[in-house]
C-alpha positions in Angstrom: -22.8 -4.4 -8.8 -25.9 -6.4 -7.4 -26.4 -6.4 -3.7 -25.1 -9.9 -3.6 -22.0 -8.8 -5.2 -21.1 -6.8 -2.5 -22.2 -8.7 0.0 -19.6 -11.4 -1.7 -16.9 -8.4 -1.8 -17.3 -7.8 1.6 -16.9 -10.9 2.6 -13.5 -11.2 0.2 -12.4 -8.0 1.8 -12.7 -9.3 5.5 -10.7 -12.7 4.6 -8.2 -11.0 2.9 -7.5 -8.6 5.6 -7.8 -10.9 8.7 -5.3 -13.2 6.7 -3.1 -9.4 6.7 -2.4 -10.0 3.1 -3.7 -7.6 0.5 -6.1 -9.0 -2.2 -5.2 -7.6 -5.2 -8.3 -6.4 -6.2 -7.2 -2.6 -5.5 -3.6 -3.6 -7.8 -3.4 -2.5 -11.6 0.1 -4.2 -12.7 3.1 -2.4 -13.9 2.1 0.7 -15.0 4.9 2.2 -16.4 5.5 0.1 -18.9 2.0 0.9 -20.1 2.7 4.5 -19.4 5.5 4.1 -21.6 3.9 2.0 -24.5 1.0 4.5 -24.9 3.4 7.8 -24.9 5.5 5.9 -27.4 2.3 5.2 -29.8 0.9 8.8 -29.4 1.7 11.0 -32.4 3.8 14.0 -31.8 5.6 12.3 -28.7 9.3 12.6 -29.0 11.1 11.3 -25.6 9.3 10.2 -22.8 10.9 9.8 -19.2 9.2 7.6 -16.7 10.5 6.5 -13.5 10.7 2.9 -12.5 8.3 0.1 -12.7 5.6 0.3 -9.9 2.0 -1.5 -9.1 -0.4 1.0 -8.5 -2.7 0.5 -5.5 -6.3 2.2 -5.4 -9.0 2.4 -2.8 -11.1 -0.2 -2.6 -14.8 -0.5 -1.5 -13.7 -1.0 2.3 -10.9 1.9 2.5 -12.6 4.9 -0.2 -12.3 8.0 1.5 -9.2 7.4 3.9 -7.4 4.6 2.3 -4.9 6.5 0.3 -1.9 7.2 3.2 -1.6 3.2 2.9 -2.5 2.7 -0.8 0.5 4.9 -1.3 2.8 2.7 1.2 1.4 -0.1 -1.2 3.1 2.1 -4.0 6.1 2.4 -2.1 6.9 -1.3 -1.2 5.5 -2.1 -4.6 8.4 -0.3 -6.0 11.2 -1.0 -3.1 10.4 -4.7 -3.7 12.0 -4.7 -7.4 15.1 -3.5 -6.4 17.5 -6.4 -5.1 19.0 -4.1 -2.5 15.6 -3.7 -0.7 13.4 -6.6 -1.8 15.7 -8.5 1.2 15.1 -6.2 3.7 11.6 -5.6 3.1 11.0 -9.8 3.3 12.4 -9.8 6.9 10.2 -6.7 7.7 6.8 -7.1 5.9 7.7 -11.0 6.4 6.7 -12.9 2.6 7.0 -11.4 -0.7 2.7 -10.5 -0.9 1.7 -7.2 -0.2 0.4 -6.5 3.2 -3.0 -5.3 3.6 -4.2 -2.0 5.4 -4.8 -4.0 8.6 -1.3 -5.2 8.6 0.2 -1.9 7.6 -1.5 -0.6 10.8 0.1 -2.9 13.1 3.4 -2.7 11.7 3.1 1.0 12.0 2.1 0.5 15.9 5.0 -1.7 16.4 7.1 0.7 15.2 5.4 3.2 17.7 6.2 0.6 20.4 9.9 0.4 19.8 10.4 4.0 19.8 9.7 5.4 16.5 7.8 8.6 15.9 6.4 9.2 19.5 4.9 12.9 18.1 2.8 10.9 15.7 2.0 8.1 17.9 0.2 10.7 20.2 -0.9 12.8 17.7 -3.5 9.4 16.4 -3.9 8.3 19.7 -1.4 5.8 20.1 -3.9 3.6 18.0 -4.1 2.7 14.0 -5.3 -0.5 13.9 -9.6 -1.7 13.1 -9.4 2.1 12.8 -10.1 4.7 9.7 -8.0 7.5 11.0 -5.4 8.6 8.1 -2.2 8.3 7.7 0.4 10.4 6.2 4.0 10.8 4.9 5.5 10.5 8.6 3.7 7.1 9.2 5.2 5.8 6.2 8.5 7.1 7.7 7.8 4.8 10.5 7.1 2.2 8.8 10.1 1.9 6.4 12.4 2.8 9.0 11.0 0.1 11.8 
């Protein structure tokens, strides 16, 4: 990548976070149906189990190195969004049917702080996530699909 490249990605990066909608460039698209296709084409394979479909977010250039507490959230409502039962529920809470960026991820997780949720955890990061790094982990996600 030339310097202007990531200069460019930066600037991508910034947009696609102030707009709180994830960009897609960290996405790779329903990977278990590839999973599945490549065990089924490998010699010597018999049965393969694989869970349900899911889009698997990665860090990206702006979130390497504490990114992957809300990459896995990605995961999460990547998969929660296929199923009719939840793919209602999580448009009223995430609020459209795109993927919400880190930045957006952070607020929602300090709203659910501010309503009550997880007050251990709240004080724990300082009672502050987002235009931070600080990481996340399994009880944040709690927080955030229980808000």
């Amino acid at each position: 990548m030339s310097v202007a490249d990531y200069y460019c990605r930066q600037v991508g990066l910034r947009a696609a976070e102030f707009n709180g909608v994830d960009d897609g460039s960290s996405c790779t698209k329903s990977v278990i149906p590839r999973v599945s296709n490549l065990s089924a084409s490998s010699y010597g394979v018999i049965k393969s189990y694989v869970c349900s479909n899911i889009d698997h977010f990665a860090s990206s250039y702006g979130d390497r190195g504490w990114g992957c507490g809300y990459r896995n959230a990605q995961m999460m409502i990547s998969n929660l969004s296929q199923n009719p039962i939840y793919s209602e529920c999580l448009k009223t809470s995430v609020g459209s049917s795109s993927m919400p960026s880190i930045s957006r991820l952070q607020k929602m997780v300090e709203s659910a702080w501010q309503e009550g949720f997880d007050e251990q955890g709240k004080e724990q990061l300082g009672c502050k996530l987002y235009n931070t790094r600080k990481w996340i982990g399994a009880t944040e996600i709690v927080t955030l699909l229980s808000w």
